[in-house]
C-alpha positions in Angstrom: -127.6 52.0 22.8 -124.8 51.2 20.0 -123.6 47.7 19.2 -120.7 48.1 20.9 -122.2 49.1 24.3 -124.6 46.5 24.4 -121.7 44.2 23.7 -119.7 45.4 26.7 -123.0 45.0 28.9 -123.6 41.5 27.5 -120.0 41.0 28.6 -119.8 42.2 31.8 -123.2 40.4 32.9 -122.0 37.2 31.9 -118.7 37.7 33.3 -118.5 37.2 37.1 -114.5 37.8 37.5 -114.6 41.5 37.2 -112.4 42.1 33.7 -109.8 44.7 33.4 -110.9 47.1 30.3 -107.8 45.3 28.4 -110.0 42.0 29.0 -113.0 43.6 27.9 -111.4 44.8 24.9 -110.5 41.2 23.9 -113.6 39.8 24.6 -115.5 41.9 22.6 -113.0 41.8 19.4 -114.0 38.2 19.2 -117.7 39.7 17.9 -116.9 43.0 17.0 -113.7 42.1 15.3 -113.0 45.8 13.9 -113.6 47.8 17.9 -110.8 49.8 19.0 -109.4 49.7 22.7 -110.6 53.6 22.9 -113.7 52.9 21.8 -114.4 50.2 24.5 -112.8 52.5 27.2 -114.5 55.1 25.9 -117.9 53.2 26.4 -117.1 51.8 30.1 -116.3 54.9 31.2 -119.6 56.1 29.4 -121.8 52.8 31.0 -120.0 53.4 34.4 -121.5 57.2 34.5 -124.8 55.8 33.6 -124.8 53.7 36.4 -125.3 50.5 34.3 -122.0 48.6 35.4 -119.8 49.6 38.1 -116.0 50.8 38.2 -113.7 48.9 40.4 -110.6 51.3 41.8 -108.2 50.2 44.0 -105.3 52.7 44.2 -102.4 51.1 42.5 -104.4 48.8 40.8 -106.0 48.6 37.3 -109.3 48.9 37.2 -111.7 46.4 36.7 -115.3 46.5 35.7 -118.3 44.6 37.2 -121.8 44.1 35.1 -123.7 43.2 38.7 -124.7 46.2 40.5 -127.0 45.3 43.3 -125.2 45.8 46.6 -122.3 43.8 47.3 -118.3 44.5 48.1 -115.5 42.4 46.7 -112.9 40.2 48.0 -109.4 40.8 45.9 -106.5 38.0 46.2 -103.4 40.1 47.7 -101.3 37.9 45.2 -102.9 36.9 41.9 -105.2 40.1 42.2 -108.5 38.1 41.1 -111.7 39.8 42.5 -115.1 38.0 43.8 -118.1 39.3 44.9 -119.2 39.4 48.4 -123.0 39.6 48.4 -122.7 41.3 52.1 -125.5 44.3 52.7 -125.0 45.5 56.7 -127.8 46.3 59.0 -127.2 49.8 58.9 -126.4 51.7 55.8 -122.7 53.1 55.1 -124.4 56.0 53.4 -127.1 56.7 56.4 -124.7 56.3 59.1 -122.0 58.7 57.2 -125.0 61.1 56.8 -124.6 62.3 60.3 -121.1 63.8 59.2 -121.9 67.9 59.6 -121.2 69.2 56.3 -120.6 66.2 53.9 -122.5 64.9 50.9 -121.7 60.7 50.3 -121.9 60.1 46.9 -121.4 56.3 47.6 -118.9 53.6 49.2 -116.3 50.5 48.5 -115.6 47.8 50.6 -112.5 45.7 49.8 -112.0 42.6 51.5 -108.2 41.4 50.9 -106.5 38.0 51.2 -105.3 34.8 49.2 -107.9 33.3 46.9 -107.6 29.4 46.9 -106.0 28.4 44.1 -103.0 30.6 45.6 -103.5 29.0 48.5 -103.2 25.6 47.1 -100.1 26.7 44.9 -98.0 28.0 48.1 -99.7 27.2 51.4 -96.9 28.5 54.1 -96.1 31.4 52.1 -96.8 35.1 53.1 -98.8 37.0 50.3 -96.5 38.5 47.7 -98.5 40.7 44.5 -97.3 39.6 41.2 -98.3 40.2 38.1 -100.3 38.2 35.9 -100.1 39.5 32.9 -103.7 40.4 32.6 -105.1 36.6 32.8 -108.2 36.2 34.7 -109.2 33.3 36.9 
């Protein structure tokens, strides 16, 4: 375990608004001034595989990294794109019940909730979801 990884851990299990790997990256330059971007994307990709955080992919959108990894989905805001946990476990298994497929092998499942967090809400009430970028800036 380098310095830099157990950085990025220490990051991601404080962190509880699931940061892009640009976030990450500016996080951790505050203690590890000298870090390159690769070398933090290198390591995510590196702690992901080891099953120590989890990778967020949405198609079309940038991933995002999570440090908590017992069972949970996540809710994403349709306009600011700010992700929460949903600590939701159903009665029956995903994995289990896709078991009965004849000739597949589940590695795994996402659930996605989607909506309007509520400080988008509060900023525009009556209006219909629109994504927009933010530039990277968590909430």
């Amino acid at each position: 375990m380098t310095r830099q990884r157990r950085v990025i851990l220490e990051i991601l299990s404080r962190e509880r608004w699931h940061p892009t790997g640009d976030e990450v990256y500016r996080l951790a330059r505050r203690r590890l001034p000298r870090i390159s971007l690769g070398t933090v994307y290198r390591n995510l990709d590196l702690l992901s595989e080891q099953g120590l955080i989890q990778k967020i992919e949405v198609s079309g959108r940038q991933r995002r990294f999570d440090g908590r990894l017992e069972p949970h989905c996540h809710a994403r805001c349709t306009a600011c794109d700010h992700v929460e946990d949903v600590m939701y476990r159903p009665a029956v298994s995903l994995e289990r019940a896709a078991a009965e497929l004849k000739g597949w092998e589940i590695s795994g499942h996402s659930l996605e909730l989607m909506g309007r967090c509520p400080g988008c809400i509060a900023a525009a009430p009556d209006s219909e979801p629109e994504p927009r970028d933010r530039g990277g800036t968590a909430t």
